[in-house]
C-alpha positions in Angstrom: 109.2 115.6 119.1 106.2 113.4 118.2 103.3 114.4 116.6 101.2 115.0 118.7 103.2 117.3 120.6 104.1 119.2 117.3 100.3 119.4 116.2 99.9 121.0 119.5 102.4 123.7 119.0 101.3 124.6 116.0 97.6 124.5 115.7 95.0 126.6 117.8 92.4 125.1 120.0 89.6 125.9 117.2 91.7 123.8 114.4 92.1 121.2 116.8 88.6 120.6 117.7 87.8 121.2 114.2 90.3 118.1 113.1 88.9 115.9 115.9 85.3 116.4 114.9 86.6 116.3 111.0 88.1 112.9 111.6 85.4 111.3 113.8 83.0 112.1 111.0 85.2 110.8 107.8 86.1 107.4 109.9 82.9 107.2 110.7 82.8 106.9 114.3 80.8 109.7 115.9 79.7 107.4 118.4 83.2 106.2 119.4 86.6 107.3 120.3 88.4 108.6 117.7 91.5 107.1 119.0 89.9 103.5 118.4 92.5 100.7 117.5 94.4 100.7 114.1 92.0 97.5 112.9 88.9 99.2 114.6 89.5 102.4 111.9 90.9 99.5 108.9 86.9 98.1 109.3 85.3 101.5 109.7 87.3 102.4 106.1 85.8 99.2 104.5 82.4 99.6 105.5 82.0 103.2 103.7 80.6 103.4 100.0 82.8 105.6 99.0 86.7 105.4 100.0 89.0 108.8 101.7 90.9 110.5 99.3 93.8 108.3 100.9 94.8 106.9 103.8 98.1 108.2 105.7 99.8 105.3 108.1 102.1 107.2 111.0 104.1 104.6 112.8 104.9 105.3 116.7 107.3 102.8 117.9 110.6 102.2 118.9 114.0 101.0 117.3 112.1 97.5 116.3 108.9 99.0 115.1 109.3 98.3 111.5 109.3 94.7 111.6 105.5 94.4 113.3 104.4 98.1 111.4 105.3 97.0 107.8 103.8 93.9 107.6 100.8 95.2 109.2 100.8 98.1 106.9 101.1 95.1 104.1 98.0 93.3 105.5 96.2 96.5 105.8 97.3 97.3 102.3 95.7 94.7 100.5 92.4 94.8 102.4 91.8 98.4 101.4 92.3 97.8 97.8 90.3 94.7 97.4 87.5 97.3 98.3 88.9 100.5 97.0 91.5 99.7 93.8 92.7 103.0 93.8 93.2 103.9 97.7 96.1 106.6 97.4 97.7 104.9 100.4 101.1 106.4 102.1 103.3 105.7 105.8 105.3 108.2 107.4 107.5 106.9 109.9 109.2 109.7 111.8 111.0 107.8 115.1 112.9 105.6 115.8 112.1 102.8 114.1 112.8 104.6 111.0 116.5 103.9 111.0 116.3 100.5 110.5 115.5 101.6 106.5 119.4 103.2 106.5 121.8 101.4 103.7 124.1 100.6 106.1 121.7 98.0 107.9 120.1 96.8 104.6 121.5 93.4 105.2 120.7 93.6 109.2 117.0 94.2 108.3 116.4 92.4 105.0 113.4 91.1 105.2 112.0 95.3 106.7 113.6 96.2 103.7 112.3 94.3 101.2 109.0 94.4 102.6 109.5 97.9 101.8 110.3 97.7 98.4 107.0 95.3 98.4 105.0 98.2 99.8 106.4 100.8 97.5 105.8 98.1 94.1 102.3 98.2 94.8 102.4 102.1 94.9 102.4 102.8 98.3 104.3 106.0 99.4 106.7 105.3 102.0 108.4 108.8 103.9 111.0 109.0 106.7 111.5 112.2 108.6 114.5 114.4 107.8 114.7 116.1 110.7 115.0 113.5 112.9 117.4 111.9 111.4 119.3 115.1 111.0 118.7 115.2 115.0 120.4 112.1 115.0 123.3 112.5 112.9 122.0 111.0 110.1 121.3 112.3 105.9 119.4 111.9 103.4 122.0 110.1 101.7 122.4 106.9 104.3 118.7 105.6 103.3 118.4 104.0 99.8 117.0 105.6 97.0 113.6 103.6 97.3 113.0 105.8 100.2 111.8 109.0 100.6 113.8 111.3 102.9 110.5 114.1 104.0 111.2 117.6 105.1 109.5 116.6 108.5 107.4 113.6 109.5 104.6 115.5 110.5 104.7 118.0 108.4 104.3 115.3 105.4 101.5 113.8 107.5 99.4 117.4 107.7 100.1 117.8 104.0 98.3 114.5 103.3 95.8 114.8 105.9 95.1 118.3 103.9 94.8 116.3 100.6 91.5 114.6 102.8 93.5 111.6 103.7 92.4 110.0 106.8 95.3 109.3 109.4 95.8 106.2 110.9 98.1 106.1 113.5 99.9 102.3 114.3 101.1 102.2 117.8 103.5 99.7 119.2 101.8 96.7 120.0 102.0 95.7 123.7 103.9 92.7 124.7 
């Protein structure tokens, strides 16, 4: 189930509209689409005075994603705290591609992993979806300890995005 689809479910048309209009005015775009790209929301974040509460990354991509959304996440990362120090900052990564972060393919996906532990060093909160994984087999106890096994992916996401972070949502680049 993606998000979308499970934000659909569960909220009413009122508490949708009210979340569209809530995040077109906190990224600052009233005048644009709300689904503007990733960087297009990165630049609208670094031209306010005053940061979000936090910023929540979801990843929607397949099997591979991690290895283009991490380093992204990285780039994107460091911009926001040159400007904002203390950006609460946290990924949720609820398909797929979150697999790739399982022990068993540590050595397989090195360098995803270790750009993980990167991430997580400069207190970034990285959460994979354990209902998914449950959906496909999979426990809490096949990822490492460095990452966080959520109830739900989107679940986690609507918690932050209640905490006032804005979401920013990385879709699979087109090749």
């Amino acid at each position: 189930m993606t998000f979308t689809s499970h934000v659909t479910e569960k909220m009413t048309f009122k508490k949708r509209y009210a979340l569209f209009i809530l995040f077109a005015l906190v990224a600052g775009m009233t005048n644009t689409a709300v689904n503007a790209g990733d960087r297009q929301q990165i630049q609208s974040v670094l031209k306010m005075s005053t940061p979000p509460d936090g910023i929540v990354f979801e990843i929607l991509a397949d099997e591979d994603g991690l290895e283009w959304a991490i380093p992204r996440i990285q780039h994107y990362a460091r911009q926001l705290r040159e400007k904002f120090p203390e950006l609460a900052i946290a990924v949720v990564s609820h398909g797929r591609e979150q697999f790739a972060l399982q022990t068993q393919y540590q050595n397989e996906n090195r360098q995803v992993h270790s750009q993980v532990k990167s991430l997580l060093g400069n207190k970034v909160q990285l959460h994979v979806c354990g209902t998914y994984a449950e959906w496909k087999g999979v426990s809490p106890e096949d990822f490492p300890d460095y990452v966080d096994v959520a109830a739900e992916g989107p679940a986690q996401i609507k918690s932050y995005m209640e905490l006032g972070y804005m979401l920013i949502v990385l879709n699979q680049p087109d090749d």
